[in-house]
Jmol script that loads the backbone (N, CA, C; Angstrom):
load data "model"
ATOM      1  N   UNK A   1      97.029 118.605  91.912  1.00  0.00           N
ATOM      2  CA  UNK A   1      97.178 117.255  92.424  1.00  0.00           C
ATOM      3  C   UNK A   1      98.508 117.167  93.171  1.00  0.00           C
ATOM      4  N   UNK A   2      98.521 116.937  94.420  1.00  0.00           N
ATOM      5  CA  UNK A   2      99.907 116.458  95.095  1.00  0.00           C
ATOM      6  C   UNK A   2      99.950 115.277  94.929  1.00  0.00           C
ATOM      7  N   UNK A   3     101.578 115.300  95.042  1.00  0.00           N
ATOM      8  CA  UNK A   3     101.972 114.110  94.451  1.00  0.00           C
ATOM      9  C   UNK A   3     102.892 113.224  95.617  1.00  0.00           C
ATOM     10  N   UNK A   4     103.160 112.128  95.908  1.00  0.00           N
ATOM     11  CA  UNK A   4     102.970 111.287  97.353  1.00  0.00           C
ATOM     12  C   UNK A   4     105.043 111.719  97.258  1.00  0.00           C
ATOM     13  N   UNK A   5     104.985 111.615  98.757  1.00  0.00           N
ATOM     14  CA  UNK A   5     106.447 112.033  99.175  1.00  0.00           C
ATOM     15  C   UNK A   5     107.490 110.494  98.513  1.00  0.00           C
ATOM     16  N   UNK A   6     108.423 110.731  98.686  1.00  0.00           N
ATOM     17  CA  UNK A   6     109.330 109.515  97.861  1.00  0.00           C
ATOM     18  C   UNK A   6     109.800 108.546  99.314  1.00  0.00           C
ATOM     19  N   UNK A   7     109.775 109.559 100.448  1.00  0.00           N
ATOM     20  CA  UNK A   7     109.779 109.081 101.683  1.00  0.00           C
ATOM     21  C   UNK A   7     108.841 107.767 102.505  1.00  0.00           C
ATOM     22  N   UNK A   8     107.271 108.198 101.763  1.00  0.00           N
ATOM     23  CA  UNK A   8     106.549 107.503 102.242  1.00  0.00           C
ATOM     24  C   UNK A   8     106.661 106.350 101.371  1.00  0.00           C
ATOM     25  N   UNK A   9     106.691 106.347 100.466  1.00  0.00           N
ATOM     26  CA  UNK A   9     107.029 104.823  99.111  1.00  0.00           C
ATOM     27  C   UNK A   9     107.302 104.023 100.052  1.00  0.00           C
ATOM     28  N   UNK A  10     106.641 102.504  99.832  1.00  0.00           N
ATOM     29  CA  UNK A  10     106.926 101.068  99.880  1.00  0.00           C
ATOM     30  C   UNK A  10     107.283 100.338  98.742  1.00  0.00           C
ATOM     31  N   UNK A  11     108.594 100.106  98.785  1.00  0.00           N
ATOM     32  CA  UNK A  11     108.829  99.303  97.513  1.00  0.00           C
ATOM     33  C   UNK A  11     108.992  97.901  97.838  1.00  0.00           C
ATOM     34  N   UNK A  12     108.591  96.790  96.600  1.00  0.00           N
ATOM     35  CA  UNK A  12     108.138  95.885  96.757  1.00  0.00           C
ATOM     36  C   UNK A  12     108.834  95.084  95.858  1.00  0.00           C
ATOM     37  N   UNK A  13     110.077  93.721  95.716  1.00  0.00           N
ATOM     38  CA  UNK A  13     109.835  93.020  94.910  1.00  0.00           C
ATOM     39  C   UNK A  13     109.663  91.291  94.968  1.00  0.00           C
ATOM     40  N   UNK A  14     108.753  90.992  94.178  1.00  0.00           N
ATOM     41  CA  UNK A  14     108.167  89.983  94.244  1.00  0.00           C
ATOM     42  C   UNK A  14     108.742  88.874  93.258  1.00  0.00           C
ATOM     43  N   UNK A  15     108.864  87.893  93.647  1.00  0.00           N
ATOM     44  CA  UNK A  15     109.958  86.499  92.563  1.00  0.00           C
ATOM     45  C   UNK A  15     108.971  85.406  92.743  1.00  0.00           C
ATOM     46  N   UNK A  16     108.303  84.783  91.897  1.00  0.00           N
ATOM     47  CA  UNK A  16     107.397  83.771  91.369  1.00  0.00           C
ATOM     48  C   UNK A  16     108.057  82.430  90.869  1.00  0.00           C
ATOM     49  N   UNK A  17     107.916  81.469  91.365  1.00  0.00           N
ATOM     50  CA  UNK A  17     108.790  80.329  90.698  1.00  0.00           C
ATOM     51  C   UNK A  17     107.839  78.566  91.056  1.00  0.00           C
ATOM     52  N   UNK A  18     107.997  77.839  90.287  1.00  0.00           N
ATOM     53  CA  UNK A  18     107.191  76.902  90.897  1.00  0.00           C
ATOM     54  C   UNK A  18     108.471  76.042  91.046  1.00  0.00           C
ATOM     55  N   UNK A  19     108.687  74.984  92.030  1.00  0.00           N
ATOM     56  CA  UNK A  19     109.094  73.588  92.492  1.00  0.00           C
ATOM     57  C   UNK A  19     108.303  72.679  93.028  1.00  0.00           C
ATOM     58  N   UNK A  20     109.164  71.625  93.474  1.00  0.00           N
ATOM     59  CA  UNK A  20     108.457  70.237  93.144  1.00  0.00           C
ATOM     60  C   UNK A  20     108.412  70.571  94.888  1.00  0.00           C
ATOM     61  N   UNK A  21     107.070  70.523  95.218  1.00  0.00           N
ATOM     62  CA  UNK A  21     106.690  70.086  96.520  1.00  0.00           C
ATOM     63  C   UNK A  21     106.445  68.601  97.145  1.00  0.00           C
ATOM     64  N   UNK A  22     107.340  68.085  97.814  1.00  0.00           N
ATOM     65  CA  UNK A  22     107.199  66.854  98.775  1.00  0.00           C
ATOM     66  C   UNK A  22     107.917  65.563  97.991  1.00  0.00           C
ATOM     67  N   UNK A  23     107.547  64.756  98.717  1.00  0.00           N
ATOM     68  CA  UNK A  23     107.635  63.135  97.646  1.00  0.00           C
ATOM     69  C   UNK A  23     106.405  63.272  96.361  1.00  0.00           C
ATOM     70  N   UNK A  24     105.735  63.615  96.342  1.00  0.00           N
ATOM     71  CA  UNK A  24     104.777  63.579  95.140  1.00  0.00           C
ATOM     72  C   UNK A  24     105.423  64.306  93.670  1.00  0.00           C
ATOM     73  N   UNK A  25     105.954  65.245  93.829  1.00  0.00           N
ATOM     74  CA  UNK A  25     106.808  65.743  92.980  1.00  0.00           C
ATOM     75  C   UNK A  25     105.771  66.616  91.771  1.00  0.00           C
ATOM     76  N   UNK A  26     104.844  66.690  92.692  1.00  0.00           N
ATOM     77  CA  UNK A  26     103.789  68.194  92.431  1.00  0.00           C
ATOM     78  C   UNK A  26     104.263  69.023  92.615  1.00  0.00           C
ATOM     79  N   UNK A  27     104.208  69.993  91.691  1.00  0.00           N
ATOM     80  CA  UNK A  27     104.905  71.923  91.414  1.00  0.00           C
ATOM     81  C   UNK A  27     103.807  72.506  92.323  1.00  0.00           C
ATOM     82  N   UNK A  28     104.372  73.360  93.250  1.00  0.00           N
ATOM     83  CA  UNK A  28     103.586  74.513  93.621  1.00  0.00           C
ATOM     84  C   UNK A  28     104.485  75.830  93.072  1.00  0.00           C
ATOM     85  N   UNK A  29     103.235  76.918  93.442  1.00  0.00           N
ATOM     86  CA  UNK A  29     103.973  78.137  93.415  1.00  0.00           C
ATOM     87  C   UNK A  29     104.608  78.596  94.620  1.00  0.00           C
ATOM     88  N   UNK A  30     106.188  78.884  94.527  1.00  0.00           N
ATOM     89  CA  UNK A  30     106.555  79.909  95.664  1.00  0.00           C
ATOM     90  C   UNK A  30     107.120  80.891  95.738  1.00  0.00           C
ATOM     91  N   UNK A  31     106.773  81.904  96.317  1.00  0.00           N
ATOM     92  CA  UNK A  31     107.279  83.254  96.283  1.00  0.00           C
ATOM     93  C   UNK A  31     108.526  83.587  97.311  1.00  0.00           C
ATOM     94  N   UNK A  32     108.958  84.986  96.644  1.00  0.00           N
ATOM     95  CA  UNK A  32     109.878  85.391  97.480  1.00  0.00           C
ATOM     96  C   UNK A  32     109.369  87.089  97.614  1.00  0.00           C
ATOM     97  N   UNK A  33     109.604  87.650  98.815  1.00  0.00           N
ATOM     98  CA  UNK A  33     109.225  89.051  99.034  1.00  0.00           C
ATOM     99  C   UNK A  33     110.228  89.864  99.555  1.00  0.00           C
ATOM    100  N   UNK A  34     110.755  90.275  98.630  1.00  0.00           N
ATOM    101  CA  UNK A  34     111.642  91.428  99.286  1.00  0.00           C
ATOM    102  C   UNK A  34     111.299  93.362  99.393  1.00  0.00           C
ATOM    103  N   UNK A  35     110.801  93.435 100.827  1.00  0.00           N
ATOM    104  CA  UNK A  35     110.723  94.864 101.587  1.00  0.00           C
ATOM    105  C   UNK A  35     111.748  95.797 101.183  1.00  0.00           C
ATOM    106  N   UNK A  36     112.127  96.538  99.760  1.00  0.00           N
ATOM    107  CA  UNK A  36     113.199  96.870  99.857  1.00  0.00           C
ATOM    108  C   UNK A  36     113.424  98.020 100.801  1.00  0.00           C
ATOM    109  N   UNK A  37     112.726  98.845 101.441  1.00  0.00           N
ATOM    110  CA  UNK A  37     112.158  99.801 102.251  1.00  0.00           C
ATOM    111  C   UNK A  37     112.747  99.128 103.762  1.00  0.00           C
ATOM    112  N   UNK A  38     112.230  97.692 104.009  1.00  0.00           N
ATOM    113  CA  UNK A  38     112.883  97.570 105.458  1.00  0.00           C
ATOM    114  C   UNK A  38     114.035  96.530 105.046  1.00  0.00           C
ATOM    115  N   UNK A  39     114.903  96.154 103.715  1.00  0.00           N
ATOM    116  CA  UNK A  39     116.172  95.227 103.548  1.00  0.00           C
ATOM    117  C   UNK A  39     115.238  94.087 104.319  1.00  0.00           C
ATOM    118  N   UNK A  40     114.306  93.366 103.991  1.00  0.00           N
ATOM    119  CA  UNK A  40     113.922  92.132 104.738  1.00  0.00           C
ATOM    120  C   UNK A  40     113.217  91.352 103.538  1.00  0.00           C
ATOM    121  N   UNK A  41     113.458  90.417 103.578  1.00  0.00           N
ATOM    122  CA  UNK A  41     113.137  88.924 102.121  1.00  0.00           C
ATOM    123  C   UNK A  41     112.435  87.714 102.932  1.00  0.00           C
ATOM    124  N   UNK A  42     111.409  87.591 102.589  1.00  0.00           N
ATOM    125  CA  UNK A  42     110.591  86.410 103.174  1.00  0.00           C
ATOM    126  C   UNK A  42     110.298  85.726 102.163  1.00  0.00           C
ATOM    127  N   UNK A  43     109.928  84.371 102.323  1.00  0.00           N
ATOM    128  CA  UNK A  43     109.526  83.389 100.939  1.00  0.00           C
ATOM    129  C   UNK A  43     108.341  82.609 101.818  1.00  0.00           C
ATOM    130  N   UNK A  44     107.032  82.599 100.912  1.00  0.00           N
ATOM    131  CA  UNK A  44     106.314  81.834 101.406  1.00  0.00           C
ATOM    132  C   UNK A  44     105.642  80.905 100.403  1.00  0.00           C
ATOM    133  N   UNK A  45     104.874  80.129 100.318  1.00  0.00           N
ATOM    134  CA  UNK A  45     104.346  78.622  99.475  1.00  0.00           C
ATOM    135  C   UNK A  45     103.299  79.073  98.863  1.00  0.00           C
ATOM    136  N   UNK A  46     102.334  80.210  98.730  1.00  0.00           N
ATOM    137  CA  UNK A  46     101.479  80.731  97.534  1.00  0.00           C
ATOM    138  C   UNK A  46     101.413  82.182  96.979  1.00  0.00           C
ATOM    139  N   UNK A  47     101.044  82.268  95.769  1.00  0.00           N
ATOM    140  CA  UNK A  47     100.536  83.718  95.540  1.00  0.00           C
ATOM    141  C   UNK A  47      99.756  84.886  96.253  1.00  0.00           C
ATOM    142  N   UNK A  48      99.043  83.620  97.233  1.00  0.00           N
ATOM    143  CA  UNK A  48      97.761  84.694  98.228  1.00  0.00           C
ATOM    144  C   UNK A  48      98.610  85.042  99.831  1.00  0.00           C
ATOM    145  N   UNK A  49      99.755  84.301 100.094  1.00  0.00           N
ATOM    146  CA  UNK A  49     100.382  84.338 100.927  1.00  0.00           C
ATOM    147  C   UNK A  49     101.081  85.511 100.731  1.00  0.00           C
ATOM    148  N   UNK A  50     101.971  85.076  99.551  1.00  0.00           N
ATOM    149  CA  UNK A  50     102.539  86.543  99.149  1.00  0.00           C
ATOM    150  C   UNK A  50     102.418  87.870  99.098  1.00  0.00           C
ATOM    151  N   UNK A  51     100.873  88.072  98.290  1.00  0.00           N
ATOM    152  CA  UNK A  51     100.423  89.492  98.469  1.00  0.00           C
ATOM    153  C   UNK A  51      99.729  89.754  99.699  1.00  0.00           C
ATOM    154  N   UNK A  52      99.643  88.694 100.793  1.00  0.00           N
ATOM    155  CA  UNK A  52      98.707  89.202 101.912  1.00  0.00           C
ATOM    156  C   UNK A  52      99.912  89.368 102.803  1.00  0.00           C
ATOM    157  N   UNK A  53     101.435  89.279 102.659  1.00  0.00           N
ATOM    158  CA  UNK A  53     102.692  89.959 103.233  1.00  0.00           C
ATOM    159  C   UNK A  53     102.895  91.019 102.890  1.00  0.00           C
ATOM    160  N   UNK A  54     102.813  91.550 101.563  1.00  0.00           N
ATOM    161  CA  UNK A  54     102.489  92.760 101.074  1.00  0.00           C
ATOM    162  C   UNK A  54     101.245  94.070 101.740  1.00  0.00           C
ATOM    163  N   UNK A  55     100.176  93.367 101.639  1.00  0.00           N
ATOM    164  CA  UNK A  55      99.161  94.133 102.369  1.00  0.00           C
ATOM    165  C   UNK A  55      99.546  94.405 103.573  1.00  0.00           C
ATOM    166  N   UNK A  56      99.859  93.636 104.198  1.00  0.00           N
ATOM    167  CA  UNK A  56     100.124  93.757 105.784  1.00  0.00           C
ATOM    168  C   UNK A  56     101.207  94.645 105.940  1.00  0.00           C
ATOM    169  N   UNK A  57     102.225  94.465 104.985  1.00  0.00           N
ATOM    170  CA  UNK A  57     103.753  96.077 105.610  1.00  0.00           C
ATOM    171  C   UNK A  57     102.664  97.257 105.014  1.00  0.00           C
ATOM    172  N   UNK A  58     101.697  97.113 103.632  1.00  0.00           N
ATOM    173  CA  UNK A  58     101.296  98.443 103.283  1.00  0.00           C
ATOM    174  C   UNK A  58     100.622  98.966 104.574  1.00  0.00           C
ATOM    175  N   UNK A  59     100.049  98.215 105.316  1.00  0.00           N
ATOM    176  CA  UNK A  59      98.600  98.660 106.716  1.00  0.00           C
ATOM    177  C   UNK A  59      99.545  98.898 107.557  1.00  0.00           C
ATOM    178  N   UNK A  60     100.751  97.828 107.949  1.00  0.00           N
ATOM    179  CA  UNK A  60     101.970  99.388 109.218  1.00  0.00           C
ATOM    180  C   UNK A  60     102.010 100.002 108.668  1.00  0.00           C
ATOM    181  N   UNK A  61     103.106 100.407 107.257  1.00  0.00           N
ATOM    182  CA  UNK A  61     103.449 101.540 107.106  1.00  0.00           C
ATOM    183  C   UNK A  61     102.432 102.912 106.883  1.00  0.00           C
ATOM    184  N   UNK A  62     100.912 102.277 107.251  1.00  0.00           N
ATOM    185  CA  UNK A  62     100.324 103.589 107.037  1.00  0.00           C
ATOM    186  C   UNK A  62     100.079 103.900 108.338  1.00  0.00           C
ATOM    187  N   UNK A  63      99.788 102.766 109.269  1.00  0.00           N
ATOM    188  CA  UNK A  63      99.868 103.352 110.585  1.00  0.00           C
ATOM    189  C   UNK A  63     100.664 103.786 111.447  1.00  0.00           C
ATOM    190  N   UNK A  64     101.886 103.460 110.694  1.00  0.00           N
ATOM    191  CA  UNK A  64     102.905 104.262 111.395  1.00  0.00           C
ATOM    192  C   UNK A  64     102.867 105.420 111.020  1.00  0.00           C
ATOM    193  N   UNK A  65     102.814 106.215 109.905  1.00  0.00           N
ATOM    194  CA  UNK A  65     102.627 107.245 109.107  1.00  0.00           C
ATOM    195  C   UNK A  65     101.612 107.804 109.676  1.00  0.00           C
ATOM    196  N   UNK A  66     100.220 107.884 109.724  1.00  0.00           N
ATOM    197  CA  UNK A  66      99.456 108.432 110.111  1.00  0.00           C
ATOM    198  C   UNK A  66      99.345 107.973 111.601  1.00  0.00           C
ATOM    199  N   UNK A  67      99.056 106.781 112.266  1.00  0.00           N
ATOM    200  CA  UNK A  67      99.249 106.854 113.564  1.00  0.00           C
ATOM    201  C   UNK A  67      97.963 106.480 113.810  1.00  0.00           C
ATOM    202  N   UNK A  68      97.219 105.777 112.885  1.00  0.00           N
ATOM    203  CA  UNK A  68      96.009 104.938 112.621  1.00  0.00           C
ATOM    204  C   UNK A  68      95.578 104.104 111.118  1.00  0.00           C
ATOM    205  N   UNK A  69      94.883 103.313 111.216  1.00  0.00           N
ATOM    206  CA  UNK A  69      94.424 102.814 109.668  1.00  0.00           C
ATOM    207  C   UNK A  69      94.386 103.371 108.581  1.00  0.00           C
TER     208      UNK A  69
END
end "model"
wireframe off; spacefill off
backbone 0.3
color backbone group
């Protein structure tokens, strides 16, 4: 079994927190995403937001890597 280069690794960390969204003072969930691979931190307003920022650096970094999907 080969085992994946340390080079190609995407590391990922993810921060979960709810606050009070708007005048209504309804909790949502919001995330924070930090690329530690490209030093870049984005925060967006759901869980599905979050991991679909995730998916999306995993699909460059493979096409950059391979040089397709």
């Amino acid at each position: 079994m080969r085992l994946p280069s340390r080079a190609a690794d995407e590391v990922f960390v993810l921060r979960f927190w709810k606050e009070e969204a708007g005048v209504s003072g309804e909790k949502q969930w919001r995330a924070q995403i930090t690329n530690v691979n490209a030093r870049k931190r984005q925060f967006v307003n759901t869980a599905e937001a979050a991991f679909a920022l995730v998916l999306a650096s995993l699909k460059a970094a493979a096409f950059n890597e391979n040089g397709r999907d």
